[in-house]
N, C-alpha and C positions, 0 to 999 in steps of 0.2 A: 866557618860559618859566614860565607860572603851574602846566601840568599837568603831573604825571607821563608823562604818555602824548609828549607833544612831546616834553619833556626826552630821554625813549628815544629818539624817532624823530630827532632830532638824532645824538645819541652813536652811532648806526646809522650815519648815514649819512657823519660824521666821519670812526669808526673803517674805514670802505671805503676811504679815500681811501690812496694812498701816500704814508711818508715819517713816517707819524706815531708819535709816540714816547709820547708818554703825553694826557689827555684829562682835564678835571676840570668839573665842572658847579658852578654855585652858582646854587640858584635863590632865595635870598632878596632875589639882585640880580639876576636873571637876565643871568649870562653863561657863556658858555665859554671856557675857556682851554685852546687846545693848542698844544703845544711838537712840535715836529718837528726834521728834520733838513733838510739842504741838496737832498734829493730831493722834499719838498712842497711843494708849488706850491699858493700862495694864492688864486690868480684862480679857479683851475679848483676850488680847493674852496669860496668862496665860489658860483659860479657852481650848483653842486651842489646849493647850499643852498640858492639863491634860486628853484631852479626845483620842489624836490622840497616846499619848504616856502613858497609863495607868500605866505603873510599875516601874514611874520613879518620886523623888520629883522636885517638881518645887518650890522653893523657891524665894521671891522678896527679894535682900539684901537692895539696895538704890536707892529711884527716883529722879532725880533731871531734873529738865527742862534743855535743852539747847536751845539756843538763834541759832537762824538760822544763822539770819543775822549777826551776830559775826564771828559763822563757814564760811559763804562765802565769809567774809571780808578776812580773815586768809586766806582764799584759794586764793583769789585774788592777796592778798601781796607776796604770794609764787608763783604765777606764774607768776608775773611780776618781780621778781626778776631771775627765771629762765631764761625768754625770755631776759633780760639786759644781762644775761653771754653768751646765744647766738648768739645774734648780737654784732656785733663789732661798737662804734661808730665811723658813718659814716659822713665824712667831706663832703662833695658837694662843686663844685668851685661856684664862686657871678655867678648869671644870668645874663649874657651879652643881651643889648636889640639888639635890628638890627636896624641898620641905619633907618632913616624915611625920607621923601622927605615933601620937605613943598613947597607948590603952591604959586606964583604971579605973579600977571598979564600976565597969563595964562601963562608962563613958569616953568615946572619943575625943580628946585633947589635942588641938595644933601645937605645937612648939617652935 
C-alpha cells in the first residue's frame, strides 16, 4: 500500500463487506487492520480482495473474535461520562403544592 489511490480502493472494498466494525490503514507498514463482529466472514472478504485487487498480497496476520456487547458497553460508559461534563448539576427548588380548599357543610373553607 505505497499509493493513496490503493489504500482508497482497499478501504472501498473492505468497508462493502458485512459484519465490519471499524477499519484502520497504516501505510508506513502497509497493512490493514479490521476488527469485526461474529457476522464477518474472512474467507469471503479476503477472496474479495484477492480478485478485485490482483497484484497485491493479502495476508491474514490474527483473528480474534470481538464481543459486541462489551464494545457497546465501553461506548456507552464514555458517553455518559461526556454528557456528565456537559451538563452542570442542576439543583431545582422543593415543589411548592397550592393551597387546596376543603368543603363543609356546603361552605367553602381555605386551609
Amino acid at each position: 500500500m505505497v499509493d493513496e489511490k490503493k489504500k482508497s480502493k482497499v478501504m472501498q472494498i473492505i468497508s462493502k463487506q458485512c459484519g465490519i466494525l471499524s477499519i484502520t490503514a497504516d501505510t508506513e507498514k502497509g497493512k490493514v487492520t479490521v476488527v469485526g463482529n461474529d457476522r464477518m466472514d474472512i474467507t469471503d472478504l479476503t477472496t474479495v480482495l484477492r480478485k478485485k485487487m490482483p497484484h497485491t498480497y493479502v495476508i491474514i496476520d490474527t483473528v480474534t473474535q470481538v464481543d459486541e456487547k462489551k464494545e457497546k458497553e465501553k461506548d456507552r460508559k464514555k458517553l455518559e461520562e461526556e454528557c456528565k461534563n456537559l451538563w452542570p448539576n442542576i439543583i431545582y427548588p422543593p415543589y411548592q403544592y397550592p393551597p387546596y380548599m376543603v368543603e363543609s357543610s356546603g361552605q367553602c373553607c381555605q386551609m
